[in-house]
C-alpha positions, 0 to 999 in steps of 0.5 A: 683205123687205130693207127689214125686213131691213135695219131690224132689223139697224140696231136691233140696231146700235142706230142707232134708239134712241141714247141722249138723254143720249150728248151729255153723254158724251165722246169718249176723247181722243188722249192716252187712245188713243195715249199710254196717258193715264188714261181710268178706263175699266178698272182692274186685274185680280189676276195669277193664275197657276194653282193651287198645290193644290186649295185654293190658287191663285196670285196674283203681287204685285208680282212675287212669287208667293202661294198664296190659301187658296180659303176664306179668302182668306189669302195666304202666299208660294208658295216653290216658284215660285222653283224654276227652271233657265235658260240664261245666258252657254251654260251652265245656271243652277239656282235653288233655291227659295231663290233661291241659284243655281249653275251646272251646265254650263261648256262653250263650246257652248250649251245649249238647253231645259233641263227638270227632271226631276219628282223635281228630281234632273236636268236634260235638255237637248240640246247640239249637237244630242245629248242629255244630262242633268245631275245637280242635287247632283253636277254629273255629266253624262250623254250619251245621243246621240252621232251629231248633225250639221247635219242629225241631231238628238237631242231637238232638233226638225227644222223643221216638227215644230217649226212644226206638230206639237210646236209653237212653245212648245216651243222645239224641245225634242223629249224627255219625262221619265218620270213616276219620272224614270227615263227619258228619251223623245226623237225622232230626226231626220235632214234630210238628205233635206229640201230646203234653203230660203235665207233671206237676210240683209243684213247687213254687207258681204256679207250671208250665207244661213241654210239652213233644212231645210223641206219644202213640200207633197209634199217629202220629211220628216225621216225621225223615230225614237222612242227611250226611254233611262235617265236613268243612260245606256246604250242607247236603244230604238227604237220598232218602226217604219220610219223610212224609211215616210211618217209622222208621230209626234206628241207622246207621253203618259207614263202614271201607271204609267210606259208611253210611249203614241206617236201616229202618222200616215200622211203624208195625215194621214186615219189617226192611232194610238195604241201602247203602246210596251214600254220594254225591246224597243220593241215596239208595241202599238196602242191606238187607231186613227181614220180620217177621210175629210178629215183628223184633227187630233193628240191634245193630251191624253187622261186615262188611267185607273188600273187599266187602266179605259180612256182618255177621248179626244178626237175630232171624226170625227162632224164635232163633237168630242167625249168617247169612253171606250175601254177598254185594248183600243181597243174603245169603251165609252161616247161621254160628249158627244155634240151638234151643239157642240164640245168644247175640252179636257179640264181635270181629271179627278176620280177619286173623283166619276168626273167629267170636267171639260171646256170646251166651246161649247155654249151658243154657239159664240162662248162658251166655258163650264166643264162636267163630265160624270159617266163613270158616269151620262152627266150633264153639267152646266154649271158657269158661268153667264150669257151670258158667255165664261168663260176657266177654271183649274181645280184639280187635283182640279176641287174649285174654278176660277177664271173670267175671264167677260164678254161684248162690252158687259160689262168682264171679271170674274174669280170663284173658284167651286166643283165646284157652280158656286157662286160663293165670292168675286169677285176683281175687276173691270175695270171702272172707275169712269169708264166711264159718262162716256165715248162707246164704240165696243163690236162688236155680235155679228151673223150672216150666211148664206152662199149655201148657206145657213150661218149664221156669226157676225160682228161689227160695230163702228159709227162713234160719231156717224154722220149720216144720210144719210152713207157710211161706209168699212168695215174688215174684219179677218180670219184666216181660217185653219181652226179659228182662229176670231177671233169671239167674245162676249168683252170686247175694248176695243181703243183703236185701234179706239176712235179708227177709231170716232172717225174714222168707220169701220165696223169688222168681223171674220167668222169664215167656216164652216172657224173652228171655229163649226161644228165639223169639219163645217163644217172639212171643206168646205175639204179639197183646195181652202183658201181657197175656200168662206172667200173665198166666205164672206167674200163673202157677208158683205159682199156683205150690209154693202155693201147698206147704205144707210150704207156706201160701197161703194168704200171697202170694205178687208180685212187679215189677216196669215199666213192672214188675208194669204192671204184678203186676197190671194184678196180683192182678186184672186177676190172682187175684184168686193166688196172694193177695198182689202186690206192683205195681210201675211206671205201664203201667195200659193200652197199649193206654197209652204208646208210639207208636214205643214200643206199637205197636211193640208188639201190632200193632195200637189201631185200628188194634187191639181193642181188644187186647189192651182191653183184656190186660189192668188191668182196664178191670179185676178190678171186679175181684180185691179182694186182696190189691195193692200198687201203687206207681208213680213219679208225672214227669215221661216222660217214663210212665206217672201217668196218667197211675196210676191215670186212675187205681186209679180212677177206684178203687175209682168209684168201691169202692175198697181198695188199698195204693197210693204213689206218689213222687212229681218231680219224674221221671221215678224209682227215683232210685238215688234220695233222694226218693228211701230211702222214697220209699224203707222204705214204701215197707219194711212196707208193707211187715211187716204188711201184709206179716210178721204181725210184728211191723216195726222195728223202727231201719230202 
């Protein structure tokens, strides 16, 4: 039974029937990979930017921006792109879509995330940490807080709002126009309870100490207000809640008709509501309510339905998400999708047909395709095509969308199709015209099954020339983290790992049962113990790789940074009887160590649960330890703090073990746009040389 096993699996990596004429194909050469030379291997593909109508698209040229008529193809140029506001030199800059400027601000305190309103008459923003708005024609300020401090903040976000509940794009930013621009919704934060973390600088003579409110797992929160003021100032009214209870408050959503719809939870994350907040007293009214027995993730979008005919929501409870319609009420009135796949999100909504437009992976779990689904009669159809990853802008009005489709051995395609899933027109191809001549190292998409019995989607990338007879060092890549799958059947051509290809190393990224690939049912295995069934996963993965006659067993390496440096931590100490190598960035190395709201999300509290973060801290399997790790952390990192690496450190210190540390001094969380990432690329390439390849480093990189 192996034997065939293993047999398959190589006809499937195409080892048995490689092609006669690949002698007469070329390698990509150093230039090609390193230096960008030209390979003709991809071309271009148009820069389209979004939907400017239902029958226009954007495309930007040569860095100005067109709306494409979709039947035509005739393009003029889309002034409204111009229109725009910015911080520059602390003051706000207006440009109109003329692309005249004025300056609306003089002060010599900065302004931070400037937003139009939707009528463009305003500009909100917040300044030391109180809000205000600016009106465009008359220059005339509005200041609707006026008690902000070093730890209260109005429309600024409190740390871990920021990182985990409004998120990283927002830039902070935590207050949300009305619809009519009549109001202002904003949140209220007060740290002055949250434990201070020090993040220390070295620079200068005597460096200096950033303070960061940030809560770990089981400290105390900001405590969070939610108020609606009018854009013409005056007094704010307070959503009707405690502020002193154990709670989160997620993102609002503006109705069309001017109601502010509030999401809350409790602390242990299990029960989330929706209430109708009333703008005039702050009384609440409750419009939805889930609980799970693991935990519930927030609501990024619903579609709210015009004349009080319900809401469509997005909920995974039945361990698969998926479409509810609820009326006014919250009483349910139709599940619309229903099946053992997910639904991403919703994308348009088409009032007049009653269809929804949502994408989803139900075909694979490794693709994405576009569907609607009729409210009315239930129908859902499947509006792309093919064996592809389909990455899709949708209209407005869902009468047409663009798709960017491929798959691992197809170049990706972008096509404008319609409501129908016709195609109109193809609009380019990346593929070039001399990808035929070249020798190309493309991941094949693979499974694995777990040791209870899961089948979950891998894949794996083959050396180009292998030999019979000789053993290759495999490098796996991985995240780790829950719903963040990394495997997908999606073109990926990755010039680097066309040169490890080169050079002779297996490449593998696994996705493990938490990534999404088996919806929230397999999410919840990992509630009160993280990183253990992933570990094991990962395990049972290349337990299956090291049984192949070609790979070197004592050279098998894993990487991954944030939570894919945790996973590698948790392999080279837990899993250290599979993996000898591991290259551990920015880790988690102790769930005490991370924030509180995504900690206990999947953790609950230190103290609900002691024995859960003991058992998934790497620290408690260091006497396993026998391989060799890199770490590697930013000295400034404000998401996972280095405290995390140097408690791991320095217990590989007190236990006598050998292991490489790098830290990048004033380094935030990745370093991925600095001028360290060169530094800390070249190091890991190093490390692959030496250990996994036994090869001098090439002294041209």
């Amino acid at each position: 039974m192996q034997l065939r096993h293993v047999t398959s699996c190589l006809a499937a990596l195409g080892l048995l029937s490689a092609p006669l004429c690949a002698q007469d194909k070329k390698d990509l050469t150093f230039d090609q990979i390193w230096k960008n030379a030209p390979s003709g291997i991809t071309q271009p593909l148009p820069n389209i930017s979004g939907w400017a109508d239902d029958t226009h698209y954007i495309e930007v040229r040569n860095g100005k921006s067109y709306q494409v008529d979709v039947k035509t193809g005739a393009a003029s140029e889309y002034s409204k792109a111009g229109i725009s506001v910015a911080v520059q030199n602390h003051d706000i800059i207006y440009t109109a879509a003329d692309g005249t400027t004025s300056q609306l601000t003089n002060d010599t305190l900065t302004e931070k995330n400037p937003t139009l309103s939707p009528d463009g008459k305003y500009v909100a923003f917040t300044r030391h940490n109180d809000l205000y708005s600016v009106e465009i024609a008359t220059k005339k300020e509005t200041r609707y807080t006026s008690d902000a401090s070093e730890v209260v903040y109005n429309g600024y976000a409190s740390w871990v709002y920021y990182e985990e509940i409004l998120g990283r794009p927002t830039r902070y930013r935590a207050f949300w126009w009305s619809p009519d621009s009549r109001y202002l919704a904003y949140m209220r934060f007060d740290d002055s309870q949250v434990p201070v973390f020090p993040i220390y600088s070295e620079k200068g003579q005597h460096g200096y100490t950033e303070n960061t409110r940030y809560p770990k797992a089981g400290d105390k929160n900001p405590e969070v207000k939610v108020g609606v003021v009018p854009v013409s100032g005056g007094t704010t009214t307070w959503a009707a809640f405690d502020e002193k209870a154990d709670q989160y408050f997620g993102t609002p959503f503006w109705t069309s008709d001017n109601h502010l719809w509030l999401q809350w939870m409790n602390r242990g994350q299990d029960n989330l509501k929706l209430y109708d907040i009333n703008l005039s007293t702050g009384a609440k009214k409750e419009v939805y309510d889930e609980k799970q027995a693991t935990w519930i993730d927030w609501k990024d979008g619903m579609t709210i339905l015009d004349k009080g005919r319900g809401f469509i929501i997005e909920s995974d409870k039945t361990g698969w998400s998926h479409l509810y319609w609820y009326n006014m009420d919250g009483s349910l009135k139709k599940q619309l999708t229903s099946g053992n796949w997910t639904v991403n999100y919703t994308v348009a909504f088409d009032a007049k047909q009653e269809n929804i437009y949502f994408v989803a992976r139900k075909e694979a779990s490794t693709r994405t395709d576009l569907y609607k689904v009729n409210m009315n009669s239930g129908a859902i159809t499947r509006l792309t095509f093919g064996d592809y990853f389909h990455a899709t802008a949708v209209s407005p009005h869902g009468d047409y969308f663009i798709s960017a489709y491929s798959n691992l051995a197809t170049p990706t395609r972008i096509a404008l199709m319609d409501n129908k899933g016709k195609v109109v027109r193809e609009l380019g191809n990346s593929k070039g015209d001399q990808i035929a001549s070249y020798n190309l190292a493309l991941p094949k998409l693979m499974s694995y099954t777990t040791r209870d019995g899961l089948t979950l989607p891998m894949t794996v990338t083959m050396p180009l020339h292998m030999q019979e007879g000789k053993k290759y060092p495999v490098l796996i890549s991985i995240y780790g983290g829950p719903n963040a799958g990394t495997v997908y059947d999606r073109w990926n051509l990755n010039l680097t790992s066309q040169w490890w290809a080169e050079k002779g190393v297996i490449q593998v990224v696994i996705d493990n049962r938490s990534s999404g690939q088996l919806g929230k049912m397999g999410m919840n295995y990992i509630h009160r113990k993280t990183g253990i069934y992933e570990i094991e996963d990962y395990m049972d993965a290349t337990k299956w790789l090291r049984s192949l006659n070609y790979v070197d067993t004592n050279k098998v390496c894993i990487t991954g940074g944030s939570f894919g440096g945790y996973m590698t931590c948790m392999a080279l100490t837990y899993g250290a009887s599979v993996f000898n190598y591991g290259m551990a960035n920015y880790s988690v190395t102790d769930w005490q160590l991370y924030d509180s709201h995504y900690t206990e999300r999947y953790m609950d509290s230190p103290a609900e649960n002691p024995e859960g973060y003991r058992i998934t801290s790497p620290m408690h399997y260091l006497d396993r330890y026998k391989g060799l790790i890199r770490i590697t952390h930013g000295t400034m990192d404000d998401n996972v703090h280095i405290q995390n690496s140097i408690q791991l450190v320095n217990m590989l210190e007190d236990m006598n073990k050998h292991f490489e540390f790098m830290v990048y001094p004033g380094e935030r969380h990745g370093w991925r746009t600095s001028i360290k990432n060169r530094h800390s690329d070249m190091e890991m390439y190093r490390f692959i040389y030496r250990y996994l390849l036994e090869e001098p480093f090439p002294a041209d990189l």
